[in-house]
Residue, then its C-alpha position, 0 to 999 in steps of 0.5 A: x885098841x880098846x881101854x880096859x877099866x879095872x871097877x871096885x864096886x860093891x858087888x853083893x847083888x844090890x839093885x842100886x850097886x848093880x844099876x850103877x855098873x849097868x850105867x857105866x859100862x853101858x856108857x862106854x860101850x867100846x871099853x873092857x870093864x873088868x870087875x872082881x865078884x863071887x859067882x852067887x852075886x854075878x847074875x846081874x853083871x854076866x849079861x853086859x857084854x863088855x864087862x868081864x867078871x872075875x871070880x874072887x878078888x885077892x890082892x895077886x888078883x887084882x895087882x894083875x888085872x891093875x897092871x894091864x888096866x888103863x884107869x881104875x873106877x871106883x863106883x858105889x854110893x855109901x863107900x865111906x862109912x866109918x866102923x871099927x875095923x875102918x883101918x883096914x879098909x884105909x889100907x886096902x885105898x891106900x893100895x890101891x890109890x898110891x898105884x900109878x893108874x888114874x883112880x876115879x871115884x864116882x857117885x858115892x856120899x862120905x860117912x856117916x863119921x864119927x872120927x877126926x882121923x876118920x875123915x883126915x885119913x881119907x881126905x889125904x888119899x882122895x888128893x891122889x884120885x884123878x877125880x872125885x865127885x860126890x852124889x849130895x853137896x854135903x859131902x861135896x863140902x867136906x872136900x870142897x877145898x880139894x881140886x878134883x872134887x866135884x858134885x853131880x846128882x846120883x848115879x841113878x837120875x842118869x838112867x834112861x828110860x823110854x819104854x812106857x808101862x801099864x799101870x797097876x793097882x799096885x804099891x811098892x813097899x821096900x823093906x830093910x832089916x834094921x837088926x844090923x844096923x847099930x842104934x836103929x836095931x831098936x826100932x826094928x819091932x815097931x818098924x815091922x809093925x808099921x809095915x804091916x799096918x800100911x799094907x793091910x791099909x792098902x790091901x783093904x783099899x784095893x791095891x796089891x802091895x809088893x813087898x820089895x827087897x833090894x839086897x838079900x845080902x844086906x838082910x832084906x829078904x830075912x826082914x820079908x819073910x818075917x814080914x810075911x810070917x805075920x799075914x794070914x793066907x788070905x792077906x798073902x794073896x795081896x800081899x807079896x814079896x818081890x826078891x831082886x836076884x839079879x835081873x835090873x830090866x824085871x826089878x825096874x819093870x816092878x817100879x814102873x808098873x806100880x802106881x805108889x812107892x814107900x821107900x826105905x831103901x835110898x834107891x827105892x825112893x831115887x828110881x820112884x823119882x825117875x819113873x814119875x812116882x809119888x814116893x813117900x820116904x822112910x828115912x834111915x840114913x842121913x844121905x836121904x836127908x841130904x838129898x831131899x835137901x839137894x832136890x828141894x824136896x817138901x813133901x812128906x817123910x818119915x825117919x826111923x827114929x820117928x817111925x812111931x808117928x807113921x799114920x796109915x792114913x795119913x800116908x795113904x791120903x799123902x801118896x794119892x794126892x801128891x805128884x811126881x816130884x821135879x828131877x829134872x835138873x838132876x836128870x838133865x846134870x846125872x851125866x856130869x858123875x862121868x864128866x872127867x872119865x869122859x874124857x879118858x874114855x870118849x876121846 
């Protein structure tokens, strides 16, 4: 009989959340997945045959599909993020994790944090998971002293791809909205005005720019449009916008066939690495930093809070003369993210 597998995962139609979905339930293609989420967000996820999606998501709900589940699999990146409501969430862990199935957390980072409680909260829950393992050794080391955590390179670097696509004289910009995100709401204006500059640039030097959203939940497609709003019409004949909706194949397809990619999304700047892009990273969280760190990585970038220093120029003249960066051990050890629910699952 076939294991079934309850996934908590962030399922708000993200590219890099679905992706990790993808990856999953097509590593055990013999295992019943079953995964909670609202109709508008499911595109993504209807078409994978042996994942079974469940609208809504309460707590009856998800006590019921638990009971009849053989593990529980929580997959995501930024999980762990303190707010001020983080009580709550704690709580709904607690539930879930004091049950009596074997909870495994994968591919995921821990904070940003602020709090002692915070982080001792969580820690004396992750004691009870089967299994833990971080996607950076900076979270790796917060919990190093607990048995079942371990650390592996995202998710993302395990996606194989064997399909060669033509390139195009084409740029990706990805693009978040910095309107919601507490201290870096500041540098929203000059973010956008950084944008438009760097795609002009590229425009006038004779490449098409796509100006690419990964989550419209997350306000990427609101920062877009704002973008747009600001290009004349025959600037909009170069430069466009590309709305991730829920097809992973078409939104990986883009990255490919593109020749450079400007990264402010963490997974724009992960996938570049995978498809062989020289990719220049506009950094809005620690989590890029740290695993630039981890990958030793020394080219170029730029941080939000430095985001005044971004030269056109200098980035154009960057990205043209640089090379793919070396992922291959992280390719190579992406795999391990799955190694403790290899065994449940591939005996």
């Amino acid at each position: 009989m076939n294991k079934r597998i309850l996934i908590y995962a962030y399922a708000r139609m993200n590219l890099g959340d679905d992706l990790f979905i993808k990856i999953l339930c097509g590593r055990y293609p013999e295992t019943n997945f079953f995964v909670m989420c609202s109709k508008d967000s499911s595109a993504a996820l209807n078409g994978i045959s042996n994942l079974y999606v469940i609208p809504g998501g309460d707590d009856i709900v998800q006590k019921s599909i638990s009971a009849s589940c053989d593990a529980i699999v929580n997959i995501g990146g930024s999980i762990f993020m303190e707010n001020d409501k983080w009580e709550d969430k704690f709580n709904q862990y607690i539930k879930r994790m004091m049950g009596n199935k074997p909870y495994y957390i994968i591919g995921s980072n821990f904070g940003p944090y602020k709090s002692v409680s915070y982080f001792k909260s969580y820690k004396s829950v992750f004691k009870s998971a089967e299994d833990i393992c971080f996607r950076e050794m900076y979270s790796y080391k917060l919990f190093s002293d607990l048995p079942n955590a371990r650390y592996a390179p995202d998710v993302a670097f395990s996606y194989k791809t064997v399909k060669f696509i033509d390139q195009k004289k084409q740029i990706i910009v990805s693009v978040i909205d910095l309107s919601n995100r507490g201290k870096l709401k500041e540098y929203e204006k000059i973010y956008t005005d950084k944008i438009i500059e760097i795609s002009r640039y590229f425009v006038q030097k004779g490449y098409a720019v796509s100006l690419m959203g990964f989550c419209e939940y997350e306000g990427d497609k609101k920062a877009i449009g704002q973008l747009l709003s600001r290009l004349n019409h025959e600037e909009r004949k170069s430069i466009l916008p590309y709305y991730y909706a829920g097809d992973i194949e078409d939104a990986l397809k883009l990255i490919q066939e593109s020749q450079y990619i400007i990264a402010t999304r963490f997974h724009a700047m992960i996938l570049g690495w995978v498809f062989h892009k020289p990719v220049y990273p506009l950094v809005y969280s620690d989590k890029s930093l740290h695993v630039m760190e981890d990958i030793g990585y020394k080219g170029k970038y730029t941080t939000i809070s430095g985001i005044y220093e971004l030269n056109a120029d200098e980035t154009y003249e960057y990205l043209i003369k640089s090379g793919p960066v070396n992922i291959e051990q992280q390719v190579y050890t992406a795999d391990l993210q799955f190694e403790m629910l290899d065994k449940l699952l591939l005996k």
